[in-house]
N, C-alpha and C positions, 0 to 999 in steps of 0.2 A: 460410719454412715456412708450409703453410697451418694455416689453424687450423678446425677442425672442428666446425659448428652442433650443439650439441644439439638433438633433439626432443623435443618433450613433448609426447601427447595422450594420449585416455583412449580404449580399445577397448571399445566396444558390442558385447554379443552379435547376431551376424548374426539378424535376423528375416526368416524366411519369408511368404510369406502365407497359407502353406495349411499353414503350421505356427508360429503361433504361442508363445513360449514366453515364461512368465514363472516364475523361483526353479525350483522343484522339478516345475513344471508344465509336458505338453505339449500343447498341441490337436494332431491327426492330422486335418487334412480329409477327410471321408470323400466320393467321387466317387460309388460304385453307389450305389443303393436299398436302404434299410436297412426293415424292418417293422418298427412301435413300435406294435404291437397287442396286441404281449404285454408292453410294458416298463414296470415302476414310474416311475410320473411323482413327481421328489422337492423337496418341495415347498422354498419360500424361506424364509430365515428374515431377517426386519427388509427386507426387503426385496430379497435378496441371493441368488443360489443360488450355494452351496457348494461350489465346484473341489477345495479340498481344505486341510485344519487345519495350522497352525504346532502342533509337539509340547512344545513348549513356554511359548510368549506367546500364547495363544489367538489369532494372530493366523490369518488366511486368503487365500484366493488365493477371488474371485469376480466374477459378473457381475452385471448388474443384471437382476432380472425380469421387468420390464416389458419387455424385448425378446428373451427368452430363457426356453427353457426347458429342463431338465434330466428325464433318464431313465435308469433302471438295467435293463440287459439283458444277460442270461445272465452278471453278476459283472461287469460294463463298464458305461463310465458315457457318454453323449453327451448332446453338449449341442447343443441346436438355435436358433441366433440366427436371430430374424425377421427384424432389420435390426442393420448395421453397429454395433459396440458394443465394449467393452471392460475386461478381466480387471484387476482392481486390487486391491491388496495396502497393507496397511499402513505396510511397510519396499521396497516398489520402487515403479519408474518402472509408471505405467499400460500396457497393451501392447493395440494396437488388435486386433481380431478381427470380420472382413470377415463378411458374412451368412452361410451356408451350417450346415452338419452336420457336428462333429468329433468323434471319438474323445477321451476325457479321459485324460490319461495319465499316472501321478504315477511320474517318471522314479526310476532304479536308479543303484545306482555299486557298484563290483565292487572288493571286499577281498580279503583272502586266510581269511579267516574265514565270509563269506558272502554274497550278493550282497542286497542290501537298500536300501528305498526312500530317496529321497536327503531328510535333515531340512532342514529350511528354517526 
């Protein structure tokens, strides 16, 4: 009779490069030409710009400022990295985010009660 190996690893969530994700958060690469002539530029706080608040541990999902910087346009949020940098959270793993222009996206999950932003 054979006898049959168990496995044992841990599955990582698949990372994109022009969609990084980290907990509740997505970046969206944005490819065309966006106009940030009309957009609130929102500013850091300690050093930090703000991807988006834990509802309950004040904890958060952000980047660092010194290479990034953050804008609110028409109810959407994008975040513009000067150079190479990366989304870091209190409770996960750091998650790199390549230079370019993303969409901020604070992902959904769908009940039968009502579709609503996913807590982290």
């Amino acid at each position: 009779m054979r006898s049959i190996k168990k496995m044992s690893h841990t599955l990582q969530p698949r990372q994109l490069a022009n969609q990084p994700r980290q907990g509740d958060v997505l970046l969206n690469k944005i490819t065309s030409v966006i106009d940030l002539s009309g957009a609130t530029l929102i500013k850091p706080e300690n050093g930090r710009l703000i991807l988006a608040r834990g509802e309950a541990t004040g904890h958060h999902h952000s980047v660092d400022c010194a290479v990034a910087q953050l804008f609110s346009i028409d109810g959407k949020t994008v975040l513009v990295a000067g150079e190479d940098t990366a989304i870091v959270h209190q409770e996960h793993d750091q998650v790199s985010v390549e230079k370019g222009m993303y969409w901020v996206v604070a992902q959904q999950e769908y009940t039968p009660q009502a579709i609503r932003r996913v807590a982290d």
